[in-house]
C-alpha positions, 0 to 999 in steps of 0.5 A: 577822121571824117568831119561827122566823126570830128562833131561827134567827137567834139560834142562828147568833150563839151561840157553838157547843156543844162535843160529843163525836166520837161526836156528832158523827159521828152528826150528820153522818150525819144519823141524825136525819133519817130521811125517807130511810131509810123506802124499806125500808117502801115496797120490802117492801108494794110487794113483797107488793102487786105479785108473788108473787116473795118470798124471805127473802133480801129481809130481808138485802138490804134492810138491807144497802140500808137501810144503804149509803143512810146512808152515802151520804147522809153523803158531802157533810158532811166530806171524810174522813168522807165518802170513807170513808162512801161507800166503806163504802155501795158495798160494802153495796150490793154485798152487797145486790147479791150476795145478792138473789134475783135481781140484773138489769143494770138494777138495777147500772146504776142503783146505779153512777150514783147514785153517779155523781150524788153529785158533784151535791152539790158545785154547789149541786145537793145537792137534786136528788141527794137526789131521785135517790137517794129514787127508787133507793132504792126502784126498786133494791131492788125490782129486785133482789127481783123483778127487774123492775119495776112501774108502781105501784112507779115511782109511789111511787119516783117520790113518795118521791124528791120527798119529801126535795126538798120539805122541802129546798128550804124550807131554802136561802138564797133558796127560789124559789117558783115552783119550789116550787109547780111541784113541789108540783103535779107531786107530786100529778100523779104520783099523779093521772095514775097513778090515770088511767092505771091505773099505781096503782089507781083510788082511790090519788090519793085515798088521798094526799090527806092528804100533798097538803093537808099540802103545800098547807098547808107552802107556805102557811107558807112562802110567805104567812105567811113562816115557811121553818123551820117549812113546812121541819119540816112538809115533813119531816112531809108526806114522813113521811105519804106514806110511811105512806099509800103502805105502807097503799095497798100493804098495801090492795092486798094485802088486795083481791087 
């Protein structure tokens, strides 16, 4: 057993630590893992990067966004808090919805089944749903900002969706390696192909390729040495670098336009 393994073990036996409501609140919410919220940073360069269709009105929805995202993703941890989180996450989608500049049938649907999906979480699925939600976190608040979409832009949601995945399946009970390892290989495939294909520029690939060692080195840590906490925190890291070479890819693209 690792030394990880043997805190981990060590924490489950201790007696639990009393904390206030505010806390805990705060907990279930999961404001301390923040790997969701960072779309607004990809939707807003993925904007000045692909369209000259910007308005001020992007600032307002994207926060409105940015917010109904946390509660969504607080729906699964208690019951009471959850329904109400939820409901408080659909009406500030709602609002994002009202005031984006433009606000395409497409771009509803998509918010309507997110929510929809959520009940993935209730059969051990809870993985899968948060990358669906990683995805429309960045395709929906694109749609409403420009009311369309771009291929470069899918690339990324794409991306930013396997991100949260990636570091959560280190975190279950039995983590299947195969499964890992496909995902991880799909992950790098979806920038290559998109460089290839002329989705992403040409050199985009290769500007990932930080985030595709940190991922070769998270499975490495899990998988060989056997130490599942650890390539679970570094998962989170890997996710966290991707979206910052994705903002500085849009921001590249920016500069070379």
């Amino acid at each position: 057993m690792t030394r990880s393994q043997e805190r981990l073990l060590a924490l489950w036996r201790a007696e639990p630590i009393r904390e206030s409501k505010l806390r805990g609140y705060v907990r279930l919410a999961k404001l301390d893992d923040f790997n969701s919220y960072l779309s607004p940073l990809v939707v807003f360069t993925a904007i000045l990067a692909t369209t000259t269709q910007f308005s001020v009105r992007v600032f307002p929805m994207l926060l409105c966004f940015l917010a109904g995202g946390i509660c969504v993703l607080a729906s699964t941890e208690m019951r009471r808090f959850g329904w109400g989180a939820a409901l408080v996450g659909a009406l500030l989608w709602i609002v994002a919805v009202l005031i984006g500049p433009v606000g395409p049938v497409w771009t509803i649907l998509l918010i309507a089944v997110t929510f929809a999906a959520a009940w993935l979480s209730r059969y051990d699925l809870r993985e899968l749903f948060l990358a669906t939600l990683g995805c429309v976190l960045v395709l929906a608040p694109y749609g409403l900002a420009t009311g369309g979409l771009h291929p470069f832009v899918v690339v990324q949601a794409l991306l930013f969706g396997l991100g949260p995945l990636l570091a959560g399946l280190y975190a279950t009970a039995s983590p299947n390696a195969r499964l890992v390892a496909a995902l991880s290989v799909t992950e790098f495939a979806i920038g290559a192909i998109g460089s290839l294909t002329g989705a992403a520029p040409w050199w985009f690939v290769v500007a990932m390729a930080p985030a595709t060692a940190s991922r070769a080195m998270q499975y490495h840590r899990g998988f060989r040495v056997g130490d599942l906490v650890t390539a679970h925190r570094m998962g989170s890291r890997a996710h966290r670098l991707s979206v910052l070479l994705m903002v500085l890819s849009n921001l590249l693209v920016l500069a070379l336009a």
